[in-house]
PDB file of N, CA, C and O in Angstrom:
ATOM      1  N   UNK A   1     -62.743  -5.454 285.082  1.00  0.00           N
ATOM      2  CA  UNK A   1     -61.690  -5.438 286.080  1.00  0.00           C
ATOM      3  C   UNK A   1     -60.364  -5.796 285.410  1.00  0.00           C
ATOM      4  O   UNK A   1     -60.395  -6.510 284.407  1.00  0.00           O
ATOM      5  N   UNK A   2     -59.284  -5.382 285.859  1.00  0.00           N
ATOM      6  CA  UNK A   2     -57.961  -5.331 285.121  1.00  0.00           C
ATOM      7  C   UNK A   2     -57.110  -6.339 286.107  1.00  0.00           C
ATOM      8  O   UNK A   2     -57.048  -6.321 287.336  1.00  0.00           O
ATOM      9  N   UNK A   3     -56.484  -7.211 285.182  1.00  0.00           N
ATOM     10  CA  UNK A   3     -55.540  -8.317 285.614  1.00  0.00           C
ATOM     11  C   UNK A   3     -54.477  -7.819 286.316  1.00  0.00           C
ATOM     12  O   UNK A   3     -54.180  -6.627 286.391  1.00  0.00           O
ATOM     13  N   UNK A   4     -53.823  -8.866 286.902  1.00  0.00           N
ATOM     14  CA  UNK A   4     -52.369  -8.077 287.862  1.00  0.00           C
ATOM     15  C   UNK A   4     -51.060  -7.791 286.119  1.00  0.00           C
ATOM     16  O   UNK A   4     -49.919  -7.344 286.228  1.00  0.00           O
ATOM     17  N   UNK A   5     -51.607  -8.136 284.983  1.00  0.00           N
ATOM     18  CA  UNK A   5     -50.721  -7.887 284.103  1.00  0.00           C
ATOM     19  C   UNK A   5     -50.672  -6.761 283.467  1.00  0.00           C
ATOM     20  O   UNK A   5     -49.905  -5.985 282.898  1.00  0.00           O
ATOM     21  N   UNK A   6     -51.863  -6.954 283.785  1.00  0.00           N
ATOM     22  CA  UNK A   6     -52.731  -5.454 282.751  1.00  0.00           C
ATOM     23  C   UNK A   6     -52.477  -4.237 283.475  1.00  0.00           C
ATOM     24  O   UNK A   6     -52.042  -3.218 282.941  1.00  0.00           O
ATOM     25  N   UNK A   7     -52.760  -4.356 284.724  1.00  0.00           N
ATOM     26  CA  UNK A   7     -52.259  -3.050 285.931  1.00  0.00           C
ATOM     27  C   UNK A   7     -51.224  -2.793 285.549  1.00  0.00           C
ATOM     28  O   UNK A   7     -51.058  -1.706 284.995  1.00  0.00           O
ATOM     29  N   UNK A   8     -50.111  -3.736 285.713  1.00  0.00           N
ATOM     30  CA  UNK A   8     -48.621  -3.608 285.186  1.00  0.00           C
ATOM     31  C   UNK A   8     -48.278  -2.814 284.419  1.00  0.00           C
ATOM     32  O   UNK A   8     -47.722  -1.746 284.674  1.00  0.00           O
ATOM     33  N   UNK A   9     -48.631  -3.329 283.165  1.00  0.00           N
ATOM     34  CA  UNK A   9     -48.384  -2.783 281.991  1.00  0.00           C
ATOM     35  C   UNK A   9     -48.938  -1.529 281.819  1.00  0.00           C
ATOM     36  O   UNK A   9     -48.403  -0.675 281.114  1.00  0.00           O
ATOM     37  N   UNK A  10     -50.615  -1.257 282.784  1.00  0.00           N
ATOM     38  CA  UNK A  10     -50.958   0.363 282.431  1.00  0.00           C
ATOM     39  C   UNK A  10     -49.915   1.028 283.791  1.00  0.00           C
ATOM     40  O   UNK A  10     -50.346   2.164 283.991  1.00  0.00           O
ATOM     41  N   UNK A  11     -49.043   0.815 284.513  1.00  0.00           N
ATOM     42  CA  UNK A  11     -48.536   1.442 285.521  1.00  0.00           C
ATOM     43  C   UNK A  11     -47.329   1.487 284.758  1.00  0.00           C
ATOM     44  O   UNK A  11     -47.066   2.690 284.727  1.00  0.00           O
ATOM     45  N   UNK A  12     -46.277   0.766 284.009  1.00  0.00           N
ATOM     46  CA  UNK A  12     -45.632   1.210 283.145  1.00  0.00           C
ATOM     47  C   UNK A  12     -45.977   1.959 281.980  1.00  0.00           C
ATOM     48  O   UNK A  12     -45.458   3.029 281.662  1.00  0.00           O
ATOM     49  N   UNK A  13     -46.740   1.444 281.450  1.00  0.00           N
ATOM     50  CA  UNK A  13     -47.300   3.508 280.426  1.00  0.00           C
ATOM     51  C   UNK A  13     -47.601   4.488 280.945  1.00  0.00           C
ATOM     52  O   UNK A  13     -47.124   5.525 280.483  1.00  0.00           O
ATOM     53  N   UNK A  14     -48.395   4.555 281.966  1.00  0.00           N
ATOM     54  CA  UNK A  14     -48.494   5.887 282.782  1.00  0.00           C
ATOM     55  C   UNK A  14     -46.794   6.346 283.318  1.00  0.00           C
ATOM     56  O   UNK A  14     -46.499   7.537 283.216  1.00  0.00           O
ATOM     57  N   UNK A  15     -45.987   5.595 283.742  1.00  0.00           N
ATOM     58  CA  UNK A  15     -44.707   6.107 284.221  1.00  0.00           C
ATOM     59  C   UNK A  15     -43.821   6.727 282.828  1.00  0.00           C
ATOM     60  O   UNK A  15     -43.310   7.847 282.812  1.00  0.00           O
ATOM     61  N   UNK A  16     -43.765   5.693 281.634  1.00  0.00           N
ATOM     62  CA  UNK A  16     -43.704   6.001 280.328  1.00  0.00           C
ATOM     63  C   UNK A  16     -44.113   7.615 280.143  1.00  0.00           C
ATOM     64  O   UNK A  16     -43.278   8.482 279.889  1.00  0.00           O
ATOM     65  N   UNK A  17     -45.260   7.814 280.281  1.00  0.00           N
ATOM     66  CA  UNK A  17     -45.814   9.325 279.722  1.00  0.00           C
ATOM     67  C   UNK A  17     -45.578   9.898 280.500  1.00  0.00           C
ATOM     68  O   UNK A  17     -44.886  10.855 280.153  1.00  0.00           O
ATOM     69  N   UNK A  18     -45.818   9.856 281.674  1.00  0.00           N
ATOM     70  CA  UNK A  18     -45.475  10.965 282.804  1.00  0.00           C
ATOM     71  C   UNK A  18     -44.056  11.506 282.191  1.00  0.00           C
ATOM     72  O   UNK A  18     -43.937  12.583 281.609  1.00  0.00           O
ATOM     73  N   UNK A  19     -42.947  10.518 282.437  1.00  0.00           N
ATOM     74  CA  UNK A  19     -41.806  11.154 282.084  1.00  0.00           C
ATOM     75  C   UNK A  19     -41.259  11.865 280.902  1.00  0.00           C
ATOM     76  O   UNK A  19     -40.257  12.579 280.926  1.00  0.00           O
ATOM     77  N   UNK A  20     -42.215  11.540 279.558  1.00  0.00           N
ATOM     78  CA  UNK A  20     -42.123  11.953 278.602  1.00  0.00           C
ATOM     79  C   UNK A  20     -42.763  13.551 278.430  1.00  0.00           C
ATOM     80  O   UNK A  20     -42.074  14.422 277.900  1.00  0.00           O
ATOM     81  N   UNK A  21     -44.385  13.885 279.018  1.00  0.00           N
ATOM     82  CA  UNK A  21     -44.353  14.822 279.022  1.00  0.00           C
ATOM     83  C   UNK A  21     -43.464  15.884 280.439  1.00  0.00           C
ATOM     84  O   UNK A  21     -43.194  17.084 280.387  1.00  0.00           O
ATOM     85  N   UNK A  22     -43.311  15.332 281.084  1.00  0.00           N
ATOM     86  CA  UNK A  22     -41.980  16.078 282.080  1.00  0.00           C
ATOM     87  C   UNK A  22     -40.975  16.628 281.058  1.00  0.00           C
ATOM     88  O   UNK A  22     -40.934  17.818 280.747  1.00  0.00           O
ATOM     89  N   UNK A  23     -40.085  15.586 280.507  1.00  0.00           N
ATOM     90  CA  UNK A  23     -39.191  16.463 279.357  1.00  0.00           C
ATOM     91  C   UNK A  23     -39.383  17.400 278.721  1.00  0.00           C
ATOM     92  O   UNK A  23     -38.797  18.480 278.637  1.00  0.00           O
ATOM     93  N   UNK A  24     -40.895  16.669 277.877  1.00  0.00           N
ATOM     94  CA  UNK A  24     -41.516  18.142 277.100  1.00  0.00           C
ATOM     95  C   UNK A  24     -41.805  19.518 277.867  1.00  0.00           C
ATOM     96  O   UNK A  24     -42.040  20.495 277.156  1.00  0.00           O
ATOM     97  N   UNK A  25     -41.807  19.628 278.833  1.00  0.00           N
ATOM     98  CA  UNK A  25     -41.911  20.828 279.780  1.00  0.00           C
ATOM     99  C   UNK A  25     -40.802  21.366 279.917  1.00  0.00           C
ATOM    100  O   UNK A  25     -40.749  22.580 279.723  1.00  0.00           O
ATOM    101  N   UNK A  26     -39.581  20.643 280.290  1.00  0.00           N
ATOM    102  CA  UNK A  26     -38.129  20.912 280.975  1.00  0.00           C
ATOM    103  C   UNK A  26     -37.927  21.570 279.567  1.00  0.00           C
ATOM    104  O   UNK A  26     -38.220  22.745 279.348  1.00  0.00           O
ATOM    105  N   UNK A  27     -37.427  20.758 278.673  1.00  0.00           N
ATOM    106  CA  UNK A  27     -37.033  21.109 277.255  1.00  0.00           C
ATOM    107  C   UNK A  27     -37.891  22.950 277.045  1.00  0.00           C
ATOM    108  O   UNK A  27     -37.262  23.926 276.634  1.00  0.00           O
ATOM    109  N   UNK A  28     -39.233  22.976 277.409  1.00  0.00           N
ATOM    110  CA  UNK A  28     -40.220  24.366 276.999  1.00  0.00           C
ATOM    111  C   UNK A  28     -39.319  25.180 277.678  1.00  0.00           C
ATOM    112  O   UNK A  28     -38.767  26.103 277.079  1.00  0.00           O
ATOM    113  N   UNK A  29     -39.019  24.872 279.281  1.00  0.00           N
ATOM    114  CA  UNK A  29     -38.583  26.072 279.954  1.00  0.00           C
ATOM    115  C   UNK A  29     -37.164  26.391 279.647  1.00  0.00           C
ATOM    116  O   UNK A  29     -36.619  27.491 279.740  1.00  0.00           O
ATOM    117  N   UNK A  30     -36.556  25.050 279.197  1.00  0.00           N
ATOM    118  CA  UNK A  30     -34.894  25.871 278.718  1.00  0.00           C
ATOM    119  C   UNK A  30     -34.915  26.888 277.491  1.00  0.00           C
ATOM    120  O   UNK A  30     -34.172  27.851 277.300  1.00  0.00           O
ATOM    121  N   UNK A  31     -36.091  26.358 276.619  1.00  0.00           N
ATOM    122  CA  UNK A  31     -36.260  27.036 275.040  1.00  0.00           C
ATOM    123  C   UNK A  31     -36.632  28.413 275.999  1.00  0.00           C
ATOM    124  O   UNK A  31     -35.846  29.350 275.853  1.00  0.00           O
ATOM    125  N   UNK A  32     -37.766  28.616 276.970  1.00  0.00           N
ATOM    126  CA  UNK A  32     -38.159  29.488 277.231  1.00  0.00           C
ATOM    127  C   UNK A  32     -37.307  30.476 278.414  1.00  0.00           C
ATOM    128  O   UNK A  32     -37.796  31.237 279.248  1.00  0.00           O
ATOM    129  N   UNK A  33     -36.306  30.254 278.227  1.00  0.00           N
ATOM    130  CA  UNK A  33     -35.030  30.929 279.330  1.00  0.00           C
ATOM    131  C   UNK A  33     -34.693  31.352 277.780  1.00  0.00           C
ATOM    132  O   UNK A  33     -35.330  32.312 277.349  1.00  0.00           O
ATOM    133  N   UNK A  34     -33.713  30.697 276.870  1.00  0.00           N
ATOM    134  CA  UNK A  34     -32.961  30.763 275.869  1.00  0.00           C
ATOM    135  C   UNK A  34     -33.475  31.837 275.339  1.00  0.00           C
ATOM    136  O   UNK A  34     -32.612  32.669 275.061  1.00  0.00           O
ATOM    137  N   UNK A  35     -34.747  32.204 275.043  1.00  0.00           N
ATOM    138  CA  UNK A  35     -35.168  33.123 274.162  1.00  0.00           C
ATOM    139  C   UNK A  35     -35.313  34.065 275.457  1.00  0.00           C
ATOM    140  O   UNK A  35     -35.868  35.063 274.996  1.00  0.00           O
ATOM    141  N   UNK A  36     -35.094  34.301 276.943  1.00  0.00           N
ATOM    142  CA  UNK A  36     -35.190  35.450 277.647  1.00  0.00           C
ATOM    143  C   UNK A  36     -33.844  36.032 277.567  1.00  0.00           C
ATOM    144  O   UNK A  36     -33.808  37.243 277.347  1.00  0.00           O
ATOM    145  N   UNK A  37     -32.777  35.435 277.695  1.00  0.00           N
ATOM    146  CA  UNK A  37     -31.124  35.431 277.539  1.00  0.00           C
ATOM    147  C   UNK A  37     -31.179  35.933 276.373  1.00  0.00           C
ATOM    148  O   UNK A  37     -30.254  36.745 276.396  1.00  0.00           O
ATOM    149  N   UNK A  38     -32.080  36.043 274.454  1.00  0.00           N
ATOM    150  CA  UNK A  38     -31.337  36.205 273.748  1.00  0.00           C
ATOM    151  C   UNK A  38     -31.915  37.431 274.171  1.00  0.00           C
ATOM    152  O   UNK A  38     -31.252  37.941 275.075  1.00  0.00           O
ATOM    153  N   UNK A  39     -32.703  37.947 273.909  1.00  0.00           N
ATOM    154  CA  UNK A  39     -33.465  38.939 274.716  1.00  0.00           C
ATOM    155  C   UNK A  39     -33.107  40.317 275.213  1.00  0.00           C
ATOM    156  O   UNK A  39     -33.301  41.473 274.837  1.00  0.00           O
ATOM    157  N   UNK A  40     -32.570  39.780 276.103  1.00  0.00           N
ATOM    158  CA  UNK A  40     -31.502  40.711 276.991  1.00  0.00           C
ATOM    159  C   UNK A  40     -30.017  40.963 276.555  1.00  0.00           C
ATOM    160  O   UNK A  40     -29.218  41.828 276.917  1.00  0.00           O
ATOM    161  N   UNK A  41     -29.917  40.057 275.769  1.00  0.00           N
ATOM    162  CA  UNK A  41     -28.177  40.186 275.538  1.00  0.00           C
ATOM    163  C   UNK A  41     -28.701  40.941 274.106  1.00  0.00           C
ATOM    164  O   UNK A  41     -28.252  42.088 274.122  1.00  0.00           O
ATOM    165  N   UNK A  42     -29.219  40.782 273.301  1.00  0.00           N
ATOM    166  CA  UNK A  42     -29.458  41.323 271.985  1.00  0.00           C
ATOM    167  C   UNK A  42     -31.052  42.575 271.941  1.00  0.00           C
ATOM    168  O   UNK A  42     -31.597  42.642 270.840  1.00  0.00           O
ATOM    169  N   UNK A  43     -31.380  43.038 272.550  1.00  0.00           N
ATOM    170  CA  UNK A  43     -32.062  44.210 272.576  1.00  0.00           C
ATOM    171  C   UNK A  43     -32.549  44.743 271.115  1.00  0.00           C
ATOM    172  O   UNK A  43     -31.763  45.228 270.301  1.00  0.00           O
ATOM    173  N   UNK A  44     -33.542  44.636 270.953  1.00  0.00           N
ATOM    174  CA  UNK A  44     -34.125  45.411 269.909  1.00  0.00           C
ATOM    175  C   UNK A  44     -34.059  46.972 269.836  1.00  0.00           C
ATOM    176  O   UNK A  44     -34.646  47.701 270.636  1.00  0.00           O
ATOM    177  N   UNK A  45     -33.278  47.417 268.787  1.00  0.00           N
ATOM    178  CA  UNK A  45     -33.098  49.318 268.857  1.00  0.00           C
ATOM    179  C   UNK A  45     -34.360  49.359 268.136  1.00  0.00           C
ATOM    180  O   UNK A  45     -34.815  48.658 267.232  1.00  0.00           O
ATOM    181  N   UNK A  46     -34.941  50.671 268.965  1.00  0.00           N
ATOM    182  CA  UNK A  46     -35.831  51.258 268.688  1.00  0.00           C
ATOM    183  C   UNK A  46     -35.444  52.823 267.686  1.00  0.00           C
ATOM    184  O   UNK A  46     -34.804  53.780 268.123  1.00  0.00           O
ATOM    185  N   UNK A  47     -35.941  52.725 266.524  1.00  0.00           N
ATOM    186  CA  UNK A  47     -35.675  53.888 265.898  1.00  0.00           C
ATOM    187  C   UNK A  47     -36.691  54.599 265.507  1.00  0.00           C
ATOM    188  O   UNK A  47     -37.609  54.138 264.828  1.00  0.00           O
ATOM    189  N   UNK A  48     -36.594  56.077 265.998  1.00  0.00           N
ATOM    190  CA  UNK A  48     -37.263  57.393 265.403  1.00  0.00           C
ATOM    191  C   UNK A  48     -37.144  58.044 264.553  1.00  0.00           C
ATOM    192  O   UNK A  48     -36.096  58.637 264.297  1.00  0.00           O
ATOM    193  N   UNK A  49     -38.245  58.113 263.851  1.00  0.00           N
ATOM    194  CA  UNK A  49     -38.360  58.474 262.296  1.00  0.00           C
ATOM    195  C   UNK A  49     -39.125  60.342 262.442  1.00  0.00           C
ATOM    196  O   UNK A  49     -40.287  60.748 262.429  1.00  0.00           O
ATOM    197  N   UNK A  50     -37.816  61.029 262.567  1.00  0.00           N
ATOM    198  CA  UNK A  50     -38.668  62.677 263.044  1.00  0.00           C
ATOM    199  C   UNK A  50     -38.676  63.516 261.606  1.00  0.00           C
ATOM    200  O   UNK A  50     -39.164  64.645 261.553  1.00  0.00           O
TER     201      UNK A  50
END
């Protein structure tokens, strides 16, 4: 059984990580916009070799 300190302290690491991997997500989806934007603004030419 876990002390009223010990709860504590695991309810501050769980809030700790939660928010940490949240960033790591936010941060994925801006990288993952950034590379849709370059995307579209910079288009790969397709060239035919006849």
């Amino acid at each position: 059984m876990l002390t009223h300190e010990a709860f504590t302290v695991f309810k501050e690491a769980l809030k700790v990580t939660l928010s940490g991997m949240a960033g790591i997500f936010i941060f994925m989806f801006i990288f993952y916009l950034a590379v849709l934007t370059m995307d579209r603004l910079f288009p790969k030419k397709i060239e035919e070799d006849d």
